[in-house]
N, C-alpha and C positions, 0 to 999 in steps of 0.2 A: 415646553418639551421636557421637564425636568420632573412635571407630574410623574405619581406614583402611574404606573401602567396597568389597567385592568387584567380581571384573569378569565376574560369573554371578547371573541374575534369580533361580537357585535353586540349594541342592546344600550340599553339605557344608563350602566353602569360605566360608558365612556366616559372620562374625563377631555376636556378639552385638546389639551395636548394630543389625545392619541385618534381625534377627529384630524388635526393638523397630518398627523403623520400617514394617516389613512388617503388622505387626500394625496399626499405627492407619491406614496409608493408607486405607485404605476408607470412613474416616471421615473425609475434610480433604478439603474443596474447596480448588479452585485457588486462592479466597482466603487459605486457611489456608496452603498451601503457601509463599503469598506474604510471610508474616507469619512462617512459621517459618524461611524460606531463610537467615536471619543464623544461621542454629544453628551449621552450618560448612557446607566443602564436601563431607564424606561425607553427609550429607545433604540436599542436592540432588541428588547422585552419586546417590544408593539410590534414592531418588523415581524417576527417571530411570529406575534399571533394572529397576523393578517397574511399568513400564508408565506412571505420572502423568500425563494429558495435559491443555495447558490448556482453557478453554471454548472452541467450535466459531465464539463470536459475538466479534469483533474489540472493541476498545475505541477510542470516541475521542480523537483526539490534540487539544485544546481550546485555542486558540488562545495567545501569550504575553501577559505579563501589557503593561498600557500602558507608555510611556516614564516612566520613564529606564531603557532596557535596557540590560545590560553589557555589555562588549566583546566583539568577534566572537571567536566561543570559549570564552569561558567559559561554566562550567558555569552551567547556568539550570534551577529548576527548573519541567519542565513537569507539568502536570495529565491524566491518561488519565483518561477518564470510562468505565465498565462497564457498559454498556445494561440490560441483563438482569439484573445483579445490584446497581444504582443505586448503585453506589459510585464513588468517585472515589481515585486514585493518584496521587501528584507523585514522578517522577523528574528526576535529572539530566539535561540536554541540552543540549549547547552552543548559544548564543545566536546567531541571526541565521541561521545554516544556513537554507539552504534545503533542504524535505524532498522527498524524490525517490520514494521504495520505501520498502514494508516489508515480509517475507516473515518465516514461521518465527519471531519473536523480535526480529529484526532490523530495525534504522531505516537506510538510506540515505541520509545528508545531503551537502551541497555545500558547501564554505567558500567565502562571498562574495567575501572578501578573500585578499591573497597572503600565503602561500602556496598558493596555488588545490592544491586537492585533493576527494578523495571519501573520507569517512569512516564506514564499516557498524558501529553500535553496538550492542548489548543494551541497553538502561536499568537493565531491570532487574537484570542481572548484571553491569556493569560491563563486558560483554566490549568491544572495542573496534579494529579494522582499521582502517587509512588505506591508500589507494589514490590511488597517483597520477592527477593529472588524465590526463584521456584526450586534451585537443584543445590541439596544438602551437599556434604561431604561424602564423597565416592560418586558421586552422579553427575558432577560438575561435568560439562562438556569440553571440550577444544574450543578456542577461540573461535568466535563466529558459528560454534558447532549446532544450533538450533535456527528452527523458523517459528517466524509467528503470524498469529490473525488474530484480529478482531472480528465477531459476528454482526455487529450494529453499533451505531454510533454511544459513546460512554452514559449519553442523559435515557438511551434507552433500554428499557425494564430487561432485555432480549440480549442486554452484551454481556459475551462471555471473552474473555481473552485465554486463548488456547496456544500453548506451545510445544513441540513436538522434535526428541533430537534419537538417538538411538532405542528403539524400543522401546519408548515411552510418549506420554501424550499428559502433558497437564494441563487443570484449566480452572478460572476462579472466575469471579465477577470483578472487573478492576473496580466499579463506582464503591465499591466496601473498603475498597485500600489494604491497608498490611493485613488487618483483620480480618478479610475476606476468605484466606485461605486458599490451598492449590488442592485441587485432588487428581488424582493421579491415576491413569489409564494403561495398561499391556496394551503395544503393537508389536507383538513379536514379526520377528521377520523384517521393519521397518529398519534400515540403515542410512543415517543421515549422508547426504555429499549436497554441496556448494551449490552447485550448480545442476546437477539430476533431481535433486527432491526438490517438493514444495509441498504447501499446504493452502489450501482457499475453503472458504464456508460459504453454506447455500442456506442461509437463516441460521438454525442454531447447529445443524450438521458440517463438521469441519469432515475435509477431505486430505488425502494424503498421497502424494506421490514416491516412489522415489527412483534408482535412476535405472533398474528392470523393466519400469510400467508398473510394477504392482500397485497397487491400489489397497488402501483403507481407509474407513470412513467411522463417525461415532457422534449419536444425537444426543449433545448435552444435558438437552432439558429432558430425555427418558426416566423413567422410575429407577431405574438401574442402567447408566451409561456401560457401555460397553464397544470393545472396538472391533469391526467385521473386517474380513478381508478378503479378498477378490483378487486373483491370478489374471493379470490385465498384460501380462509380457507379450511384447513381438521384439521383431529386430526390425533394427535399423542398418542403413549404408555404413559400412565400412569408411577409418578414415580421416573422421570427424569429430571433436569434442561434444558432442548434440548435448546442449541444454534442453531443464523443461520447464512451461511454467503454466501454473493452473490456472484458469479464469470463469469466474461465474458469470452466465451469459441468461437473462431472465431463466433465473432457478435450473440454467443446466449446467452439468461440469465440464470445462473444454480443457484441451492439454494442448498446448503449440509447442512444437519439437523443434529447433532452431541451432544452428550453427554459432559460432562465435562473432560470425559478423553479421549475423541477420541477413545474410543474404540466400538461404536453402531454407525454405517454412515448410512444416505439415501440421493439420489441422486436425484433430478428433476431438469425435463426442464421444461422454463414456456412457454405454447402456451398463447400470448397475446387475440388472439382472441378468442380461446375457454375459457377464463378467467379460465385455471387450471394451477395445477403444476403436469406432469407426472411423474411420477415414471420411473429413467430409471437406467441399469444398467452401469456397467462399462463399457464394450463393449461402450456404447453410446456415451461417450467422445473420441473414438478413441486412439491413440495412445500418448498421455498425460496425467501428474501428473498433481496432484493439490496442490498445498499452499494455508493454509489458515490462514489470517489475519483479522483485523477490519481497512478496507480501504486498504486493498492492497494484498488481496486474487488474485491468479494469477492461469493461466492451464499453463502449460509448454511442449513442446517437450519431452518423457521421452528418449530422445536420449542424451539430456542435461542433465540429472537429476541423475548423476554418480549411476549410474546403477541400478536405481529403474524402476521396469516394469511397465507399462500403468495400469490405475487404483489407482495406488499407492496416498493415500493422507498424506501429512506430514505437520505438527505441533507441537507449541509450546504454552506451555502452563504453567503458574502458579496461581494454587490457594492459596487462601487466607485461613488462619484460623482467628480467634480471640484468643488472650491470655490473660488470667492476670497476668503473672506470670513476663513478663520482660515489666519494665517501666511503672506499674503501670498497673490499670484497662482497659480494653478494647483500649486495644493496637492493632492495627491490624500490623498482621507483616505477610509478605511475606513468604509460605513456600520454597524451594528449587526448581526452575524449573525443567520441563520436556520435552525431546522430543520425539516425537510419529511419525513413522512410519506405518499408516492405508491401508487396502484395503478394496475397493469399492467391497462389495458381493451382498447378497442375499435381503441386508433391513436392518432394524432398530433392526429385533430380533436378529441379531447375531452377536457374539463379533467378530471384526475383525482386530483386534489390532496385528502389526504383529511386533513390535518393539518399545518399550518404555524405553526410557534412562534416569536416573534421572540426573542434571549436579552441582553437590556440588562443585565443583573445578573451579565456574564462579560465583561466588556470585551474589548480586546484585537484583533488583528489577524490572520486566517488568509496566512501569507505566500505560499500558493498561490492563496488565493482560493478553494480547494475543502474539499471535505471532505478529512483525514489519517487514516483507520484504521490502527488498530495489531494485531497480530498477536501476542499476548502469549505467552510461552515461556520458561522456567525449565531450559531443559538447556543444562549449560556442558559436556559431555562433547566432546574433541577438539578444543576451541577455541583459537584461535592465544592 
């Protein structure tokens, strides 16, 4: 097993070992893969080049444990939760980061503290990128004041990591690291908020929302990037805090319009050229779920999605109260997460909350306040 790993999925150039391992793959779920990955690195290596792919359904990233948390930075272990396969994982991850992206494998965190930076890490494989911050002095944001994406997983030639806060839009290659560089894009008119904006990419084209509906979009890899913009406004019901969040659904843009408690969904596609967002139903999505996060909203296979039917939207969610009563005046403290089980109906007027779980027996604090999906991935091939 320790043999060196060939750089051919077939052929004469096998070594013995990676005949062994060819032989049982067909029998090892991504769990086992998971369990055997300490073997060494030829075999992750071999996995890898005989096809292994992880499962299609994301995993949750489960809030950290309560106080007393360690110092910014240090290693913390967090808990991924497995939907479909009920298991739970605790990797390493530095403490207090705030989570941005996840693509391919890869988590996008922020250091709170200075040395302000952006750090793309595997958990699972230890692999690990730092990136310098993107915003000089006078351009710094507000806490939390930015979104991000990754276009493709970090070992691929195609990832750009793109972030986007008040009329601006930057973006580097992270696998170059600090030397990589940020360049910097006009989105005039783009104004960040919390919970109205997002951003998702559809290959190397990142998209923009923010909380009018307006719309901009900008292809990285062009001769000259530049950012278009498109008058995408309607109204919404009176009433309601409506969140939004973007999802790429085979190479289309979708925007689900959502209440606080995920109990009121609307569905639209955006036609770029007719500069709207249509109203579509569930049927429209075809035979897949939806997750929804801030940077890592996903459509899923609902054949993957332990036995939630097509349409089905799921989420997590914790809000926030204000308190006076513990730790003084205007404490903000975390109430008890939630998770939501939704189905895509009629529109905005009907409640279609078809499953809402409160979770007291997991303490803890989402530092986004949203849900964190994880994108799980076991190839360290090419990686810095």
């Amino acid at each position: 097993m320790a043999a060196a790993p060939s750089h051919s999925p077939a052929g004469p150039s096998w070594v013995p070992g990676d005949h062994i391992i060819a032989a049982l793959a067909p029998y090892l779920s991504f769990a086992d893969h998971l369990v055997h990955r300490i073997v060494c690195r030829a075999w992750r290596h071999s996995c890898h080049l005989i096809g292994r792919r992880p499962p299609p359904f994301p995993w949750l990233m489960l809030p950290p444990p309560p106080p007393p948390a360690p110092a910014p930075g240090t290693p913390q272990r967090r808990v991924f939760y497995d939907i479909p396969g009920g298991r739970s994982y605790a990797y390493p991850v530095p403490a207090s980061y705030r989570y941005l992206a996840s693509r391919g494998g890869w988590l996008v965190l922020a250091a709170s503290d200075p040395p302000r930076r952006i750090v793309v890490l595997n958990p699972i494989t230890n692999g690990q990128v730092d990136v310098s911050w993107p915003f000089g002095e006078g351009e710094e944001p507000t806490e939390g004041g930015f979104h991000a994406v990754m276009t493709a997983s970090l070992v691929d030639p195609a990832c750009f990591l793109a972030v986007a806060k008040d009329r601006v839009v930057k973006y580097c290659r992270p696998a170059a690291g600090r030397a990589g560089g940020w360049v910097t894009l006009h989105a005039q008119g783009f104004r960040f908020d919390a919970a109205r904006s997002d951003l998702v990419s559809v290959g190397t084209t990142v998209y923009l929302v923010d909380g009018r509906r307006k719309l901009w979009r900008a292809d990285l890899v062009a001769t000259e990037p530049k950012v278009e913009r498109r008058d995408t406004a309607f109204e919404l019901p009176g009433g309601e805090a409506w969140r939004h969040y973007l999802v790429e659904s085979l190479g289309h843009v979708l925007l689900v319009v959502s209440d606080e408690h995920h109990q009121r969904l609307g569905l639209y596609s955006l036609n770029w050229g007719a500069r709207m967002w249509v109203p579509t139903p569930a049927s429209g999505i075809g035979d897949t779920v939806l997750l929804l996060g801030r940077g890592c909203s996903a459509a899923v296979p609902a054949s993957a999605a332990a036995g939630h039917s097509p349409g089905t939207v799921l989420a997590v969610r914790q809000p926030w109260r204000w308190s006076s009563v513990h730790m003084g005046l205007n404490f903000c403290r975390g109430q008890p997460w939630f998770w939501t089980a939704s189905r895509l109906g009629a529109g905005l007027g009907d409640h279609q909350l078809a499953l809402k779980k409160t979770v007291p027996q997991r303490p803890g604090e989402f530092i986004t306040g949203d849900s964190f999906w994880f994108f799980p991935a076991i190839d360290e091939s090419g990686c810095p």
